[in-house]
Residue frames as a rotation matrix with the C-alpha (Angstrom) as fourth column:
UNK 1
0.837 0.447 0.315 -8.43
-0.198 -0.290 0.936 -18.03
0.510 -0.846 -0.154 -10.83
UNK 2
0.006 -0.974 -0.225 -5.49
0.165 0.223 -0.961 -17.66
0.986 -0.031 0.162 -8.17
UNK 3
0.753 0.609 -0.251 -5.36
0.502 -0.284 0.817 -17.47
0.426 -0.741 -0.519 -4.74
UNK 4
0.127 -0.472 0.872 -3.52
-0.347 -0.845 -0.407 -14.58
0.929 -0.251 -0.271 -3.14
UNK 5
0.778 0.247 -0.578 -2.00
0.556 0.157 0.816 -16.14
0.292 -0.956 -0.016 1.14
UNK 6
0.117 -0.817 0.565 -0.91
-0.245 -0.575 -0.781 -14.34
0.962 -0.047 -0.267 3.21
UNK 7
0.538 0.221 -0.814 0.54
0.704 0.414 0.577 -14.83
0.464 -0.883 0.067 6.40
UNK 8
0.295 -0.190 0.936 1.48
-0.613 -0.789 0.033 -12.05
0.733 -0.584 -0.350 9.45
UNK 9
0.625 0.021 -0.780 3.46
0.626 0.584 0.517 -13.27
0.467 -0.811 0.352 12.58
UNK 10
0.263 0.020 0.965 4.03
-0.474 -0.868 0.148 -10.89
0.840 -0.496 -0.219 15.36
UNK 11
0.694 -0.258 -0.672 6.27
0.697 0.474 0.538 -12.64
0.180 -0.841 0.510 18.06
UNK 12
-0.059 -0.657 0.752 8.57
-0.405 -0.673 -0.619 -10.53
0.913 -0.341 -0.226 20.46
UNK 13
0.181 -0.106 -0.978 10.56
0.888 0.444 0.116 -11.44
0.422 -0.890 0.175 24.22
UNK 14
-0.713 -0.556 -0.428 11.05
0.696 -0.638 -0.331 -8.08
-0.089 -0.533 0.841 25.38
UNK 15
-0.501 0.547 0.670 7.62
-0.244 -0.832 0.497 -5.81
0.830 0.086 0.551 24.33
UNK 16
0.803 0.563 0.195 5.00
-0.372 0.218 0.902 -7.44
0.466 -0.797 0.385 27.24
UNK 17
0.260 0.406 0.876 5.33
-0.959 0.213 0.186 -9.09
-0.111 -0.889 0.445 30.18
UNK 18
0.312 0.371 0.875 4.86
-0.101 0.928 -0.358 -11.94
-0.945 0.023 0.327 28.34
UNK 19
-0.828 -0.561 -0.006 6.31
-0.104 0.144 0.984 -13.65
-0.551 0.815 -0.177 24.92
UNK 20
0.329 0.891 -0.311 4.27
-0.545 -0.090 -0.834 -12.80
-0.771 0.444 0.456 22.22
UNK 21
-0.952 -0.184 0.243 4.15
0.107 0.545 0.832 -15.34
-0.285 0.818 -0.499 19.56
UNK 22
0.239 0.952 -0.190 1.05
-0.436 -0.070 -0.897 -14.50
-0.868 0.297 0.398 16.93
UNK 23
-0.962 -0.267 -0.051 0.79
-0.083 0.109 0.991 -15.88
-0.259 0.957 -0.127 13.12
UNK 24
-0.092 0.993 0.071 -2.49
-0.134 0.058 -0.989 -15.28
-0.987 -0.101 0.127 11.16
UNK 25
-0.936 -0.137 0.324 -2.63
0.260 0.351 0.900 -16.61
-0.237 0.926 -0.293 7.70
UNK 26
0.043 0.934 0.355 -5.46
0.077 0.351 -0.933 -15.93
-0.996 0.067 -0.057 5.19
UNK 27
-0.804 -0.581 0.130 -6.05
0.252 -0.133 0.959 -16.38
-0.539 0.803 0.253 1.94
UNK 28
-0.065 0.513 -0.856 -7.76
-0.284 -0.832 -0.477 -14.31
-0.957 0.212 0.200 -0.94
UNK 29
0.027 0.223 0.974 -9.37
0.750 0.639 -0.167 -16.11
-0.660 0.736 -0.150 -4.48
UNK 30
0.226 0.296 -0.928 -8.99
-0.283 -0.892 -0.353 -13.37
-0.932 0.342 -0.118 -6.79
UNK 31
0.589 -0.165 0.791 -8.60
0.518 0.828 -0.213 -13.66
-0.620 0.536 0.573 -10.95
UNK 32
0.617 -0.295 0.730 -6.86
0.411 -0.669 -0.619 -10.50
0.671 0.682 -0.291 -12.10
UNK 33
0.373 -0.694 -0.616 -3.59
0.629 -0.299 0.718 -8.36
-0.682 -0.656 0.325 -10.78
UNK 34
0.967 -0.101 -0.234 -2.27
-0.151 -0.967 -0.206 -5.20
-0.205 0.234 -0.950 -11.82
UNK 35
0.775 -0.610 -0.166 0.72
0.290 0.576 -0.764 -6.83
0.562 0.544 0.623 -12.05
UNK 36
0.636 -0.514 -0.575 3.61
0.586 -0.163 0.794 -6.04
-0.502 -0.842 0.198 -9.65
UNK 37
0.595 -0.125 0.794 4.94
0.553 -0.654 -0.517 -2.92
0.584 0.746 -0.319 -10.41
UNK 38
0.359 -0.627 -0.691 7.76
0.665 -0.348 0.661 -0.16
-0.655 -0.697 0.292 -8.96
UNK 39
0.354 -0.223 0.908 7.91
0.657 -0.632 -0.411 3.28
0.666 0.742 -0.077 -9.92
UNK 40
-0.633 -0.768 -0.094 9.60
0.725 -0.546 -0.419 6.73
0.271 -0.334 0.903 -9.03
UNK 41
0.829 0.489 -0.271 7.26
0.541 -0.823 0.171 9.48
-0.139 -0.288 -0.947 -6.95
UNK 42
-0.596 -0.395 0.699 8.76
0.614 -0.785 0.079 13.03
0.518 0.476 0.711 -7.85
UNK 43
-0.191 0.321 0.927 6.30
0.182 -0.917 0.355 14.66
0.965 0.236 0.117 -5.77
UNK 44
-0.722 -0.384 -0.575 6.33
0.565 0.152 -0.811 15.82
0.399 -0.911 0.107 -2.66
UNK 45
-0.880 0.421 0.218 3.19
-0.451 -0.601 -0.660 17.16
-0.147 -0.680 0.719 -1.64
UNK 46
-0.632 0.759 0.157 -0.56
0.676 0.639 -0.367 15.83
-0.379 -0.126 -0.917 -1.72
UNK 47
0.465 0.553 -0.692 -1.41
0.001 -0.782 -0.624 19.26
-0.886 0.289 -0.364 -3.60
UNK 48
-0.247 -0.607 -0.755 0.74
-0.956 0.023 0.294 18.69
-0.161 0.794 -0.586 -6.56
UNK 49
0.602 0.345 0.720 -0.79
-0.349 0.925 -0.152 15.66
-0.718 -0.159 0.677 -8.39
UNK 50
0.548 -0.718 -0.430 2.21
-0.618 0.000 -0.786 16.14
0.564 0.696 -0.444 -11.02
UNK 51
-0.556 -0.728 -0.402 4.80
-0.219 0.595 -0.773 13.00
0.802 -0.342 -0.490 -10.07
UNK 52
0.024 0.268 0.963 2.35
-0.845 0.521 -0.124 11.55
-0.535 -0.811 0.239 -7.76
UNK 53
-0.720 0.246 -0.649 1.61
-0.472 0.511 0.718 7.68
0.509 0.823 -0.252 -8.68
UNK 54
-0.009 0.964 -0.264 -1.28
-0.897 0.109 0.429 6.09
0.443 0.241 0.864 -8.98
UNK 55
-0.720 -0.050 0.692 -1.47
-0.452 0.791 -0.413 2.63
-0.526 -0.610 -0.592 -6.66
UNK 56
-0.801 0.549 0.239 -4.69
0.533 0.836 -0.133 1.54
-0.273 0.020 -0.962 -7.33
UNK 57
-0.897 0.352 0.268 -7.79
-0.053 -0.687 0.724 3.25
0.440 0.635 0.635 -9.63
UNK 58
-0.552 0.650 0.522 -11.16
-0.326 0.408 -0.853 3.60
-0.767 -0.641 -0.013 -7.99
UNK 59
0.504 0.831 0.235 -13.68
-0.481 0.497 -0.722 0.72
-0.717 0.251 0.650 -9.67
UNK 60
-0.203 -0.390 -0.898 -11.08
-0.972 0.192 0.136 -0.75
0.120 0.900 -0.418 -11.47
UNK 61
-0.841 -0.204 -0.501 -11.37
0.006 0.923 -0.385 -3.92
0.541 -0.326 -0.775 -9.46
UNK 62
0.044 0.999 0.031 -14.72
-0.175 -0.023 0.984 -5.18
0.984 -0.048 0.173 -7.95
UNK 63
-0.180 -0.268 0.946 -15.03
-0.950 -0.202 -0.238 -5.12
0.255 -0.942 -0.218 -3.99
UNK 64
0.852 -0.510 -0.116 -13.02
-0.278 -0.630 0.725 -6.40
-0.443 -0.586 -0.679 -2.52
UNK 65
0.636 -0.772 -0.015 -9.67
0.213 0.194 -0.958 -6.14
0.742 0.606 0.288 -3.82
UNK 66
0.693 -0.603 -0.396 -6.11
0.565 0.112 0.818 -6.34
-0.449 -0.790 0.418 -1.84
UNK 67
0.715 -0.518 0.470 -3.49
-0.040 -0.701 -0.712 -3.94
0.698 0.490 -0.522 -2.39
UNK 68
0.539 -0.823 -0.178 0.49
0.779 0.408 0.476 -4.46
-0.319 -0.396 0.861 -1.91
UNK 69
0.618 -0.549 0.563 2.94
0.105 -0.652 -0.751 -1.65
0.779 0.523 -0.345 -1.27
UNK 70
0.630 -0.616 -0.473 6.24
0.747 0.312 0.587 -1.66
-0.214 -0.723 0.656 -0.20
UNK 71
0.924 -0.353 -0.149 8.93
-0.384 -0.849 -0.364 0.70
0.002 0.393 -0.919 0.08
UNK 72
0.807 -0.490 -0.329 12.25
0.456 0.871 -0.181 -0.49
0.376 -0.004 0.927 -0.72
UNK 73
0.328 -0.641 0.693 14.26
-0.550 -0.727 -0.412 2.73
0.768 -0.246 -0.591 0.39
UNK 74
-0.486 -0.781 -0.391 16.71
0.476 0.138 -0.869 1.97
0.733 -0.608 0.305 3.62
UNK 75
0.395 0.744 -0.539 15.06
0.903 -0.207 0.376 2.94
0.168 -0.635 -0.754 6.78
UNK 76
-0.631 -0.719 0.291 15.38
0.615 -0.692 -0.378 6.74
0.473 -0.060 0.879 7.49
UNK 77
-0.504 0.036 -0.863 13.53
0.747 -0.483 -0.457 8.63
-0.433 -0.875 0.217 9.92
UNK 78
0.418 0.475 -0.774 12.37
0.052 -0.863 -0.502 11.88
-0.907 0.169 -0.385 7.23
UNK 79
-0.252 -0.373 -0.893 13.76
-0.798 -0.442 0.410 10.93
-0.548 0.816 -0.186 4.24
UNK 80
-0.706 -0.179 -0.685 12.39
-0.574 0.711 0.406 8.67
0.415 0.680 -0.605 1.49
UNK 81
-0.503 0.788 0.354 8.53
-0.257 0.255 -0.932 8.25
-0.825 -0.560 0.074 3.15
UNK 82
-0.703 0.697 -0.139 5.82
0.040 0.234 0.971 7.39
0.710 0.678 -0.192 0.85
UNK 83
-0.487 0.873 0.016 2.41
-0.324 -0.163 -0.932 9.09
-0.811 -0.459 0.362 2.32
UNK 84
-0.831 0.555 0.031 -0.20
0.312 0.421 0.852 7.43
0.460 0.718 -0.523 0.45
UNK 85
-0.780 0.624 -0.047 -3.76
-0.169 -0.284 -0.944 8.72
-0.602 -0.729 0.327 0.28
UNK 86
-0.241 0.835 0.495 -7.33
0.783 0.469 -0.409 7.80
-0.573 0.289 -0.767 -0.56
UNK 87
-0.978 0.211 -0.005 -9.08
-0.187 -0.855 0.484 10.11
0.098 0.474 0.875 -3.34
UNK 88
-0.633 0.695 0.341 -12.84
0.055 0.479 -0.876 9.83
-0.773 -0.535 -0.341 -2.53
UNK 89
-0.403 0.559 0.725 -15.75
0.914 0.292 0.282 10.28
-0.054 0.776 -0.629 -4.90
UNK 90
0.506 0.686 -0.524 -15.93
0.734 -0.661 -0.157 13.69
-0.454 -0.305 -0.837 -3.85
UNK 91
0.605 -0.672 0.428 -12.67
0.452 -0.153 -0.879 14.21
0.656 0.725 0.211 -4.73
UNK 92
0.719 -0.333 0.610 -11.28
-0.687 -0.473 0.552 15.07
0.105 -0.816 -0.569 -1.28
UNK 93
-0.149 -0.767 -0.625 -7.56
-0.294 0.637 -0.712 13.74
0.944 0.078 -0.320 -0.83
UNK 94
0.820 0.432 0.376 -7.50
-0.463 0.115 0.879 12.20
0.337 -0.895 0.294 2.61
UNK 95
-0.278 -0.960 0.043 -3.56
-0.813 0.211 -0.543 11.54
0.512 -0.186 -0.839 4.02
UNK 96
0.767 0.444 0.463 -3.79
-0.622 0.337 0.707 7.94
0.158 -0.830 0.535 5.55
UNK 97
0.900 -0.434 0.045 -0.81
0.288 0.669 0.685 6.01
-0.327 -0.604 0.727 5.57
UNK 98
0.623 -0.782 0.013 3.40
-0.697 -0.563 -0.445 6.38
0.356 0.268 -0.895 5.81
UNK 99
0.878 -0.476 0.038 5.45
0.475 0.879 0.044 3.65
-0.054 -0.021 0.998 4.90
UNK 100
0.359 -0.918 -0.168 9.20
-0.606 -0.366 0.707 4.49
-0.710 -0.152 -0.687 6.07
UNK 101
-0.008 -0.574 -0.819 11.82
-0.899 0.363 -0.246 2.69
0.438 0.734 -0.519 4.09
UNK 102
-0.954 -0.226 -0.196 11.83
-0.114 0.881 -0.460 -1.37
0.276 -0.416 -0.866 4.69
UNK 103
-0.597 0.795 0.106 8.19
-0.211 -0.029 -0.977 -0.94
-0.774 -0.606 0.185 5.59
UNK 104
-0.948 0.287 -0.135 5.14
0.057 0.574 0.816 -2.65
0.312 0.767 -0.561 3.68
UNK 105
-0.450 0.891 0.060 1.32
-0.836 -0.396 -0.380 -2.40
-0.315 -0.221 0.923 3.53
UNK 106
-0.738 0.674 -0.020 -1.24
0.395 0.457 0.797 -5.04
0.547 0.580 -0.603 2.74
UNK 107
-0.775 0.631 -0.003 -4.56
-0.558 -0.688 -0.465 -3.32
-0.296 -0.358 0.886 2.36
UNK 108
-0.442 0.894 0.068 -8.17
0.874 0.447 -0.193 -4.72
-0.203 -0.026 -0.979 2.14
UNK 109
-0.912 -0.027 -0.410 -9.81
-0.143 -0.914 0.379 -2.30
-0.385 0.404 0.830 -0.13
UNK 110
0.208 0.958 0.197 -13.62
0.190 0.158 -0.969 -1.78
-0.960 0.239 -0.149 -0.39
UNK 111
-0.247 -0.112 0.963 -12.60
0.842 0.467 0.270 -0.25
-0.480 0.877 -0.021 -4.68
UNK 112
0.434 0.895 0.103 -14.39
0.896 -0.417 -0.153 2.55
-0.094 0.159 -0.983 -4.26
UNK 113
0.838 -0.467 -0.284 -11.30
-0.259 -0.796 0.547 4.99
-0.481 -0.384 -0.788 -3.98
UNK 114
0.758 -0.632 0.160 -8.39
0.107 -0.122 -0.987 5.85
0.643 0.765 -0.025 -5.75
UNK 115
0.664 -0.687 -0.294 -4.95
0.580 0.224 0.783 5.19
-0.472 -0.691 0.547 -4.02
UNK 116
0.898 -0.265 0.351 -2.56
0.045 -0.738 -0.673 7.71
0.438 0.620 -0.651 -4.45
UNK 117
0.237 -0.857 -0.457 1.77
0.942 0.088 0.324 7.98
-0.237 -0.507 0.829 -3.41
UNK 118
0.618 -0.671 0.410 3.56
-0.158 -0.616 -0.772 11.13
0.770 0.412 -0.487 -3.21
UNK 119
0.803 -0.308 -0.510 6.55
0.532 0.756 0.380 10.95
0.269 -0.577 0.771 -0.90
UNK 120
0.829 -0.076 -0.554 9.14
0.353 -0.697 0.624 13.27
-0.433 -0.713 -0.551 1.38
UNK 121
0.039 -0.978 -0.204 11.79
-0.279 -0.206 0.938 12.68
-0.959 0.021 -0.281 -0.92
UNK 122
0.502 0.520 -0.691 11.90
-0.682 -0.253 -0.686 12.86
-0.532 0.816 0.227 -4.77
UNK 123
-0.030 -0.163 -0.986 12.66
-0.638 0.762 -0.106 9.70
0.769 0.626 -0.127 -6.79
UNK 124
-0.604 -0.072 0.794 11.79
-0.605 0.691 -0.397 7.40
-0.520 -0.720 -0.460 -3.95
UNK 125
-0.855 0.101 -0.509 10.79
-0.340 0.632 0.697 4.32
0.391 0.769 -0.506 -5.32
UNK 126
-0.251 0.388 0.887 7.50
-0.933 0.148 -0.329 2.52
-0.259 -0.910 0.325 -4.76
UNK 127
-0.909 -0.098 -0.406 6.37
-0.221 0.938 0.268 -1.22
0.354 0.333 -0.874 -5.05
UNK 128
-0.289 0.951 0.113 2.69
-0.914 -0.239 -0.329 -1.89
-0.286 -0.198 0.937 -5.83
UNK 129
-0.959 0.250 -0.137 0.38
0.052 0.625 0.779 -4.51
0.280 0.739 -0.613 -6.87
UNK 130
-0.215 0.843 0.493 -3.51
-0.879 0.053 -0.474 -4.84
-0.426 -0.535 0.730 -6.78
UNK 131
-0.817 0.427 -0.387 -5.81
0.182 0.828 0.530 -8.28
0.547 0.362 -0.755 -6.94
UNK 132
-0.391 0.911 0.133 -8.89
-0.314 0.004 -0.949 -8.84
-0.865 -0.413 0.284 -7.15
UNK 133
-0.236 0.408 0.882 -11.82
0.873 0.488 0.007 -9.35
-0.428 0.771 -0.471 -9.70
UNK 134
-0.918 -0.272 0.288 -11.86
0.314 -0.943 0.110 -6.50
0.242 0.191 0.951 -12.51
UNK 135
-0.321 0.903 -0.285 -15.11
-0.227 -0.366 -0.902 -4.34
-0.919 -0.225 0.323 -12.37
């Protein structure tokens, strides 16, 4: 058993009015991990599952499981995204998130859905892991 913390802090002197200073910490018991991983996407559309990769399988992990993806690319406006979408049980792709370069995700994931990367620019790298408890 391991526990997965994380912690978020969100401080800025120039967005409000006011100095924002936030830091939320939690942490997540889980006994299994996909193992930190970083592969090349090759595809570049969300119709073409050729050179997409695979994040995170649906029911591999029992609910709820956390999922970690970063992009290590250099920030760039339209080159080197990673769009990452849900596959349902219907099999409808749904487009839900774009991680520029230097950008990171941590998701809370009900399991039920396949995670999926293609990305704006071919051989962009991504950096994954899931935890949780398997199914």
């Amino acid at each position: 058993m391991a526990t997965l913390s994380s912690t978020l802090t969100i401080s800025s002197t120039n967005i409000t009015s006011d100095t924002l200073n936030m830091t939320t910490t939690t942490d997540f018991t889980c006994t299994h991990t996909s193992g930190i991983a970083r592969k090349a996407i090759t595809s570049t559309a969300i119709g073409t599952a050729s050179g997409q990769v695979t994040i995170d399988t649906a029911d591999e992990f029992a609910a709820p499981s956390v999922i970690y993806i970063k992009n290590p690319s250099t920030y760039h406006a339209s080159n080197n995204i990673i769009y990452c979408f849900f596959v349902g049980a219907d099999g409808t792709d749904r487009h839900e998130l774009q991680i520029h370069g230097g950008q990171f995700a941590y998701i809370p994931s009900s399991s039920d859905a396949s995670l999926k990367a293609y990305t704006s620019t071919s051989g962009t790298v991504v950096e994954y892991a899931v935890f949780g408890t398997l199914a």
